[in-house]
C-alpha positions as CSV (number, residue, x, y, z in Angstrom):
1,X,-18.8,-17.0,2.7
2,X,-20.9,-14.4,1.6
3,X,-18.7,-11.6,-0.4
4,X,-21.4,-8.3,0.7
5,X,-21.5,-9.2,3.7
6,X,-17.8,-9.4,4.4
7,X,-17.9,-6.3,2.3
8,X,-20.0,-4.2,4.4
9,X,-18.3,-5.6,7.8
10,X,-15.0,-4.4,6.0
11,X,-16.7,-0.9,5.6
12,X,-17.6,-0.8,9.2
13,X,-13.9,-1.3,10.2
14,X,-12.4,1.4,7.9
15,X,-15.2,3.9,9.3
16,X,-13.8,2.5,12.9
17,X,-10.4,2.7,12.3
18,X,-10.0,5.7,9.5
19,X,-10.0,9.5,9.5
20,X,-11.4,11.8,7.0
21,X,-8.5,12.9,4.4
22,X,-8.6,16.3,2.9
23,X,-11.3,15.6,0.1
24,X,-13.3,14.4,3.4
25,X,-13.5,10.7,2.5
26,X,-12.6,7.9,5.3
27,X,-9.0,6.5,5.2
28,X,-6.9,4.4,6.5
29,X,-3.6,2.4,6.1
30,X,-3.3,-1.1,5.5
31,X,-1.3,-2.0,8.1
32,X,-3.2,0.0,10.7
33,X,-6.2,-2.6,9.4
34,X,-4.2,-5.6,9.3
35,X,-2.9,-5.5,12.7
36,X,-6.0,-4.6,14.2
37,X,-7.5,-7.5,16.6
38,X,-11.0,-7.2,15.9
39,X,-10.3,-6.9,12.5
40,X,-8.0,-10.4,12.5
41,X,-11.0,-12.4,14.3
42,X,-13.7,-10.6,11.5
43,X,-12.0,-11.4,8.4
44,X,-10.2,-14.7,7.2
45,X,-8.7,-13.8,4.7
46,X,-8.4,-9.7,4.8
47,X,-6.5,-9.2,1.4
48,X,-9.3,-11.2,-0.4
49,X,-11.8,-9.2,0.9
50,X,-9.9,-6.0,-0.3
51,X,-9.8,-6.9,-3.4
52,X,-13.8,-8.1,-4.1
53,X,-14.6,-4.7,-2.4
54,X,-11.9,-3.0,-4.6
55,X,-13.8,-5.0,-7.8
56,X,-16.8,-3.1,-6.9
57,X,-15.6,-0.1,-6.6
58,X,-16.3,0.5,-2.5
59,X,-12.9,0.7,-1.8
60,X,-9.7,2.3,-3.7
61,X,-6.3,1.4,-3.4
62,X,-2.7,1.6,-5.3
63,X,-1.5,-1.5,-5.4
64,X,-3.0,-4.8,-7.1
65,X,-2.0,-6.9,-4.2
66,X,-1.7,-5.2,-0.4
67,X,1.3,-8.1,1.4
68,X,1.7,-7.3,5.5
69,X,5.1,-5.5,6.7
70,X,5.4,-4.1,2.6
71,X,2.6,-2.2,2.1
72,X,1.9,-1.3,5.1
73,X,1.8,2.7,4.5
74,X,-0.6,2.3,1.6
75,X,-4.1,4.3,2.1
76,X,-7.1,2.3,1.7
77,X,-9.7,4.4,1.1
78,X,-13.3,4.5,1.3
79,X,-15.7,5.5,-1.7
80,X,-18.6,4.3,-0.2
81,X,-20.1,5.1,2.7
């Protein structure tokens, strides 16, 4: 599995699936993303690629680990574009 790659196909999704927030960066909620169809057949393991793309700072988030039906409201948002 190639982790930039995943990466940048996870950027693609947000930018599909988010709106701007007031400081005009792309958001979107987790559970929005995680119950998304395309997004289920794109990404095997969604939370994993969350967190490498949190690592490198593409990506910003509250909680450590993002769990289906939970966190659901939490706003995953983009820092790179």
């Amino acid at each position: 599995m190639n982790v930039n790659h995943e990466i940048e196909l996870l950027v693609q999704e947000i930018e599909r699936l988010g709106n701007k927030n007031a400081a005009g960066q792309t958001s979107v909620k987790f559970g929005v993303l995680f119950n998304d169809d395309r997004c289920a057949n794109i990404f095997e393991a969604l939370v994993g690629t969350l967190r490498a793309a949190k690592k490198r700072k593409v990506v910003s988030f509250q909680n450590e680990l993002l769990l289906q039906g939970v966190h659901d409201d939490v706003d995953i948002v983009l820092l790179k574009e």
